[in-house]
BADO-928452 format. One record per atom (N, C-alpha, C): x, y, z. Coordinates in steps of 0.05 Angstrom, whole numbers, plus 5000, padded with zeros to 4 digits. Each point is the difference from the previous one (the first is absolute). Layout:
BEGIN
XYZ ...
! end
This chain:
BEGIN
299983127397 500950074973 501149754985 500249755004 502049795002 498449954969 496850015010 498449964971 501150044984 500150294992 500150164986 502049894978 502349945013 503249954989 498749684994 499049875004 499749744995 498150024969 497250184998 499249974982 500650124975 501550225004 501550094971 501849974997 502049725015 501949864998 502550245005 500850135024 502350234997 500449905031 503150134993 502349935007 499650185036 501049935020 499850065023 502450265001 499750234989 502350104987 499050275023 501649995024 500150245019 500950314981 500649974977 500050314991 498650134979 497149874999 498150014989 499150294998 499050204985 500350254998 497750065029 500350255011 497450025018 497550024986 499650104979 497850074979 498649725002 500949884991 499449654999 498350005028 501049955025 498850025024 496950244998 500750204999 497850245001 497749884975 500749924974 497949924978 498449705024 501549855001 498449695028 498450165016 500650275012 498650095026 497650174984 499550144975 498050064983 498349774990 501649814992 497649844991 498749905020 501149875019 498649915018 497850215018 500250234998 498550215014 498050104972 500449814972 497850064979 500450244990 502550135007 500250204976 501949984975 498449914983 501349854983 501550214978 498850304997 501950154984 502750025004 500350035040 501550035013 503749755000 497949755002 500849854994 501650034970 498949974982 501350024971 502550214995 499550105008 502150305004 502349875013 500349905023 502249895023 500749804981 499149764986 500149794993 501650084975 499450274977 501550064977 502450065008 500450205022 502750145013 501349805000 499249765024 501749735002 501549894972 498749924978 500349924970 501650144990 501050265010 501550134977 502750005019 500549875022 502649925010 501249775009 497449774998 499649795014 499249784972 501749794994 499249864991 497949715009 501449965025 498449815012 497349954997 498750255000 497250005005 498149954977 501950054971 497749924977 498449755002 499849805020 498549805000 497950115009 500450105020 497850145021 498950194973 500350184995 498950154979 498349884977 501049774995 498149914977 497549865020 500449935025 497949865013 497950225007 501650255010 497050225009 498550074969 501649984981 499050194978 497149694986 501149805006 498349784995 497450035024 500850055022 498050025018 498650244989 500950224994 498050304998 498349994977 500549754977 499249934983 497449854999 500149815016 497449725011 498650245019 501150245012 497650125017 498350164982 501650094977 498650154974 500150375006 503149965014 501650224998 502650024979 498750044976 501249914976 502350234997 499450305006 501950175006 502049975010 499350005029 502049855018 502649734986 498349884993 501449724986 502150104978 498750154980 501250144980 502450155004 500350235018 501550105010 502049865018 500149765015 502549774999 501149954985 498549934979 500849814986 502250254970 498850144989 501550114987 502350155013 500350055026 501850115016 502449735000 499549734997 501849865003 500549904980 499250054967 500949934978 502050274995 500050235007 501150284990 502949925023 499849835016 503849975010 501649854970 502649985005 501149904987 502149835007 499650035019 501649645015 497949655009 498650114991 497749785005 501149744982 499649715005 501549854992 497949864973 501049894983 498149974979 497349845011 499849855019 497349915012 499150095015 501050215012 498650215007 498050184998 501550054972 498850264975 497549894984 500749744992 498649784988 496650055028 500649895019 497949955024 498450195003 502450365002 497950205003 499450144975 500349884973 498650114978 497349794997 499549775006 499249825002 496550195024 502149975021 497750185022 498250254986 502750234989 498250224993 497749924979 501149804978 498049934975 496749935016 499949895018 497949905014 499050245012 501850245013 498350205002 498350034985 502250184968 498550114988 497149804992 500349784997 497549894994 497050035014 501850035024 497549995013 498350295011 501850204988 499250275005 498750054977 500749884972 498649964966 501850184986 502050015012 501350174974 502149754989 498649794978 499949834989 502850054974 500250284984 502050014990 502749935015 499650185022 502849955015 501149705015 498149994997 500149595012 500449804970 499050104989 501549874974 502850094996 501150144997 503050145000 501549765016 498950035025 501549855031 500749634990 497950064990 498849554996 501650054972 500150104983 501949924980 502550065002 501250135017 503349965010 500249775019 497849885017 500549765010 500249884981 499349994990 499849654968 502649925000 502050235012 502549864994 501649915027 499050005014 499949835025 499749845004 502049674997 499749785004 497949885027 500650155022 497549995025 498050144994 499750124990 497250194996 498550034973 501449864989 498649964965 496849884997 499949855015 497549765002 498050235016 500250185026 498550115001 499450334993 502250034985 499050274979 498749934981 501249714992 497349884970 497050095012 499349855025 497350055013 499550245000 501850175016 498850324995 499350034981 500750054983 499650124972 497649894995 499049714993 498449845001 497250175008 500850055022 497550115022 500050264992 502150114992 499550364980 497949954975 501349844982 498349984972 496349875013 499949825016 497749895005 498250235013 501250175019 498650255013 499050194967 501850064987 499350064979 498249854971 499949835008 498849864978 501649964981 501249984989 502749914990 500749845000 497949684983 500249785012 502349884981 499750084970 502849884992 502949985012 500550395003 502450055009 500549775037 497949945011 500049905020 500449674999 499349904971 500549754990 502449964999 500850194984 503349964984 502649975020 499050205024 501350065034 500549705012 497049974999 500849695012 501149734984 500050044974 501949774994 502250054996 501450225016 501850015005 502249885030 498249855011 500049895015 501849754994 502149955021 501249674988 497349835006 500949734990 497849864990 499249885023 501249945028 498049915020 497950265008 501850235001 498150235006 497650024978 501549914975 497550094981 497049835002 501149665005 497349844999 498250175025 501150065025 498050015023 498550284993 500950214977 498750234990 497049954980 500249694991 497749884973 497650215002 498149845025 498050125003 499950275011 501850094995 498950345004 500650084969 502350024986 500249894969 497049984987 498849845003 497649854993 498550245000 499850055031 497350315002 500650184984 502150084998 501050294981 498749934979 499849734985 499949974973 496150005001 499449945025 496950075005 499550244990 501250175022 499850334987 500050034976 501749914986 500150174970 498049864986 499149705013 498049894974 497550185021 499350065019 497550175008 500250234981 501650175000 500050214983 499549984970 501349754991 498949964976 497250034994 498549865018 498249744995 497550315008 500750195018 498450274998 500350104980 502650094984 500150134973 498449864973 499449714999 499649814983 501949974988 502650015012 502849854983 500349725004 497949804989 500249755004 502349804992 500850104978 503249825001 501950115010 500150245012 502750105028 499249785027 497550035002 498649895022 500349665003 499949884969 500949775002 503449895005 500750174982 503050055012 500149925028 499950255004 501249995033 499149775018 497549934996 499649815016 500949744996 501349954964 502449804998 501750005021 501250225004 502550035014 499249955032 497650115009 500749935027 499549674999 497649904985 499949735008 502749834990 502550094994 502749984995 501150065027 499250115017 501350055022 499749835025 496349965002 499249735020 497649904983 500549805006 497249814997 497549975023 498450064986 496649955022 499650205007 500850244997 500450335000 496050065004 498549965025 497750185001 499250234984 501950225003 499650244983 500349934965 501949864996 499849984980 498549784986 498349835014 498049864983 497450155004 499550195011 497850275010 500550124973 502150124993 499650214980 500249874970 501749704999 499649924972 496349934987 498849955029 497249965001 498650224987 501350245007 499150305001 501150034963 502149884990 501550114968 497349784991 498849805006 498649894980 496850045006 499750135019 497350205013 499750224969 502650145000 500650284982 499549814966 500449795002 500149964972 497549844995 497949995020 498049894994 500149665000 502049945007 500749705000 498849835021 497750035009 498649905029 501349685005 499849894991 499849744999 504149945015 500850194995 502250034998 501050155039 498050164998 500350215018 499249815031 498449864996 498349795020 503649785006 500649854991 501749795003 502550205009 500650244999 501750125013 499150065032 496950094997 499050065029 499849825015 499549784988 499249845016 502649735016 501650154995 502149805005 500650165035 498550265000 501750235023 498149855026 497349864997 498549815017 501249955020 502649774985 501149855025 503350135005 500550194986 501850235004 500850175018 498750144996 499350325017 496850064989 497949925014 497750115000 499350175011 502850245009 498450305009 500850114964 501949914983 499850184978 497549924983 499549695007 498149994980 497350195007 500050015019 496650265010 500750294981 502150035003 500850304983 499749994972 499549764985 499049944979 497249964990 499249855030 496949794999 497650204979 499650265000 498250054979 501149944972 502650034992 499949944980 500749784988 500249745027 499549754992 497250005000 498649995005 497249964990 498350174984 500950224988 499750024976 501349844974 502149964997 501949804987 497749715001 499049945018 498749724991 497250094997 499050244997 497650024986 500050074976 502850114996 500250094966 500549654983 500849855024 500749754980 496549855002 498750065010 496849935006 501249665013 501150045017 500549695011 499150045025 497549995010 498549985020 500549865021 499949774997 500849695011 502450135018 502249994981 502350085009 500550215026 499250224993 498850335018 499049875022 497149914998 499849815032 501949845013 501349824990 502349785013 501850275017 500950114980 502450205003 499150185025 496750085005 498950205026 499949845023 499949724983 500749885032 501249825008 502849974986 502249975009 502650225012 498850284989 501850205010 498950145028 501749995011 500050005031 501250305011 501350214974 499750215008 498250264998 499550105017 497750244995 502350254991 497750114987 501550244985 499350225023 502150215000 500350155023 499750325000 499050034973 499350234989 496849974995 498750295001 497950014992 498149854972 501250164984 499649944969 501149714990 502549885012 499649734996 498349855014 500150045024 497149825011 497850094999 498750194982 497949984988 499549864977 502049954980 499649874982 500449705004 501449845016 501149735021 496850015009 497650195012 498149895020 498149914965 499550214984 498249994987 500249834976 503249854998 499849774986 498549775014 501349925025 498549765020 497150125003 498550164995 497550035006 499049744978 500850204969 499949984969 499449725001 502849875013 500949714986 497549735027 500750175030 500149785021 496550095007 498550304996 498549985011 500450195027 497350165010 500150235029 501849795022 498049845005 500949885023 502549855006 501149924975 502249784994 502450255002 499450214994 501850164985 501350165038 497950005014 499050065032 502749885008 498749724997 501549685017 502550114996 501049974976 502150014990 502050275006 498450175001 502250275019 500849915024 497050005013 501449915029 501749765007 500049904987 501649694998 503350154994 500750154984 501850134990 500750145025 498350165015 501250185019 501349815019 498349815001 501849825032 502149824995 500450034972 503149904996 502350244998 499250214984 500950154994 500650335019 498050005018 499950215010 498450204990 499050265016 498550294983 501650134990 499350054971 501150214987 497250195007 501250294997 498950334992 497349834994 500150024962 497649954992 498749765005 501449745013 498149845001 498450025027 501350155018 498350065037 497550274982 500050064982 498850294988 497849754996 500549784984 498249904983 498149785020 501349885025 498250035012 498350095014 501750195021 498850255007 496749994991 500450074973 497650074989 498049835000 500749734997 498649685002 498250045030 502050075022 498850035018 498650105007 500950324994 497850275007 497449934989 499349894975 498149984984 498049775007 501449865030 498549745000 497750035027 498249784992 498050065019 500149765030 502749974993 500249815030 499350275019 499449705020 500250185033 501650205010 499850195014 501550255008 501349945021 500949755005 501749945025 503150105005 500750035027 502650065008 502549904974 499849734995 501849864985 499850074966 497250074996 499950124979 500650384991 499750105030 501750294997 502749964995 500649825020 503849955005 501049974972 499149834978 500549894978 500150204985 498150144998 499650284978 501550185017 500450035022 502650295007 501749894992 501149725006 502749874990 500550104972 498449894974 499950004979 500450354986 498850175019 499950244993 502550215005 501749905014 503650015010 501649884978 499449764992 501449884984 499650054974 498750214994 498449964975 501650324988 501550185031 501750134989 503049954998 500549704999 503149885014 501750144973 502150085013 501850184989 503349804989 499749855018 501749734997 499449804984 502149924973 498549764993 502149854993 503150084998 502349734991 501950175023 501949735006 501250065014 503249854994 502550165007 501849894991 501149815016 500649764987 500349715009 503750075016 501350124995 502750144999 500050165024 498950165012 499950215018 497850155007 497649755001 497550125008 498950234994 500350244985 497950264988 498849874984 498150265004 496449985005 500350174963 498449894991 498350244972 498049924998 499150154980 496650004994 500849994968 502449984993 499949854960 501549825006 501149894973 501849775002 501750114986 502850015014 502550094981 501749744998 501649984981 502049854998 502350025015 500550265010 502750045007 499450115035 501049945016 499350105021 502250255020 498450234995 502250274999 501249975041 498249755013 501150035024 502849855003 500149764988 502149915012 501049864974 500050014973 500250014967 499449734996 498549835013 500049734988 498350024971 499849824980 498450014978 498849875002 496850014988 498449715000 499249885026 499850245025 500149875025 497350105012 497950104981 497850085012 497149674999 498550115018 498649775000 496950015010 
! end
C-alpha cells in the first residue's frame, strides 16, 4: 500500500475511514462502480483524500470513463470546505470532463470562472480556445487567445495566423475578396513565411484573375513547403497558360519536384508535361519524380497503366512490378504528421491527433 500513500501524496493517517480501504480493494479487483461509491462515502468525512480523488477522476477520464470522472469530480466541488486550490483544481478537472463528453456549453461556464484564477487562467484561456476552434468560432477563439499575457501570447502566433486562414478560406468560397484580403493581413501580422498563407494569397489573386500575380505567390511555396504547393499545382499551371508564358510553364515542370496527389490535379500536372516536354519526356519525368518523391494514388494508377499497356516481356520481374504498382495505385496514405506520426489520405492543417498545425507532410 506504501504506493499508494506515496503517489497521491497522503498522510500515513491509521484512521483513515474503512470505506477508503474497501473503494483500494474494488478498484484493484476492477470494479470500478464499486470503487466510486466507497471512495465518495470516504470524501464526505475525510478530507485527506481529495488528492486521491482528483487523481482517480483524472484517471477515469484518460480511460474515457467520462461518467465515472464526472461524477468525482462534481461530488468534490458540491463540499464546502474544500480549500480555494482545491475548488480551483477540481473545477478545472470537471471542465475537461465536460469537454470531453461534448457538452461544450457546460465547459465553457467551468473555463470562464477559471479566468479568475491566477494558476489556472492561462489554461482556461486554452480551453475555451479549443471550445470556439471545435466550433468554428475562429474570431471568438482569436480574441481568447490574446488574452493571453504576452509571453503566452507570442508562443499562440501561429495558430492566431490559421484562424485568420479560416476566415480568409471562407471568404475566398463566398467571393468576399476584400474580407479575404483582410484577414490574411492579419495573419501575415502574426508570423512571417506563413505556407498557408502565401497558398491562399496566391488563391485571392487566382480569384481576381491576376495570374502573373498568383504564380510569384506559388512559387515561392517550392522551396517552402512543396506538399502545399501540389494542392495548388493545377491551378498554377493554368495561371501560366492564361499568361501564354510557355518558356516559363516548362522551367517551372521541371524544377518542381512535387507530384500532385489527387486525381484531377495530376491529370492536369501529366497533360501539361506531355503539352510542353513531349510523351516520352513527360514519361522520364514522372518517373524521375516518383524516385524522389515517392507513389502517390494517382501517380502508381498512371503507371500502372504505362505498364499494363506495354509490350515488354512477361517476365517474373515484370509481373512483380505491375502487382506492386497495382497495390499502390490504391494507397490510402499520402501525408503524414511530422508531430505524431498519423496517417491521412488529405492534407489538413491542423492535426486532430495530437493538435500540432502545419505538421502534415
Amino acid at each position: 500500500m506504501r504506493w499508494i500513500y506515496r503517489k497521491f501524496g497522503l498522510a500515513r493517517n491509521k484512521n483513515l475511514n474503512s470505506d477508503y480501504f474497501k473503494g483500494l480493494n474494488f478498484l484493484l479487483n476492477e470494479e470500478t462502480d464499486k470503487a466510486i461509491e466507497a471512495f465518495i462515502k470516504v470524501l464526505e468525512v475525510d478530507d485527506e483524500t481529495v488528492e486521491l480523488h482528483l487523481a482517480l477522476g483524472g484517471l477515469f477520464r484518460r480511460k474515457g470513463q467520462v461518467d465515472r470522472a464526472t461524477r468525482i469530480h462534481q461530488n468534490l466541488i458540491a463540499r464546502t470546505n474544500l480549500t480555494e486550490r482545491q475548488r480551483y483544481e477540481a473545477i478545472h478537472e470537471l471542465a475537461q470532463d465536460y469537454y470531453k463528453a461534448g457538452w461544450l456549453d457546460r465547459a465553457e461556464g467551468l473555463y470562464d470562472e477559471l479566468k479568475g484564477s491566477e494558476t489556472y487562467r492561462c489554461a482556461a484561456i486554452d480551453g475555451l480556445c479549443s471550445i470556439y476552434q471545435q466550433e468554428k468560432e475562429w474570431l471568438q477563439a482569436i480574441d481568447i487567445l490574446r488574452q493571453h499575457d504576452k509571453a503566452e501570447r507570442s508562443q499562440r502566433a501561429k495558430q492566431i495566423a490559421h484562424y485568420y486562414c479560416e476566415l480568409a478560406e471562407t471568404s475566398l468560397e463566398n467571393l468576399d475578396l476584400d474580407a479575404a484580403q483582410e484577414y490574411l493581413s492579419e495573419a501575415s501580422n502574426e508570423t512571417k513565411d506563413n505556407p498557408r498563407v502565401t497558398l491562399l494569397q496566391g488563391e485571392l489573386c487566382y480569384q481576381k484573375e491576376d495570374y502573373l500575380a498568383a504564380i510569384a505567390y506559388w512559387e515561392k511555396l517550392q522551396s517552402s513547403n512543396a506538399t502545399a504547393l501540389q494542392l495548388v499545382m493545377a491551378k498554377l499551371i493554368t495561371s501560366y497558360q492564361q499568361s501564354s508564358d510557355h518558356a516559363a510553364l516548362k522551367q517551372q515542370l521541371l524544377a518542381i519536384t512535387a507530384i500532385p496527389k489527387h486525381g484531377q490535379d495530376f491529370k492536369v500536372w501529366h497533360q501539361a508535361l506531355v503539352s510542353v516536354l513531349g510523351e516520352q519526356e513527360a514519361q522520364s519525368t514522372v518517373f524521375s519524380r516518383v524516385q524522389e518523391e515517392g507513389l502517390s494514388g494517382p501517380a502508381a494508377n498512371y503507371l500502372y497503366n504505362i505498364v499494363a499497356e506495354s509490350t515488354a516481356s512477361n517476365d517474373s520481374m515484370y509481373q512483380l512490378l505491375k502487382e506492386l504498382l497495382r497495390h499502390a495505385k490504391r494507397k490510402q496514405v499520402e501525408y503524414t504528421c511530422r508531430g505524431c506520426g498519423f496517417d491521412t489520405k488529405l492534407l489538413y492543417w491542423h492535426c486532430q491527433n495530437c493538435g500540432e498545425w502545419d505538421s502534415f507532410r
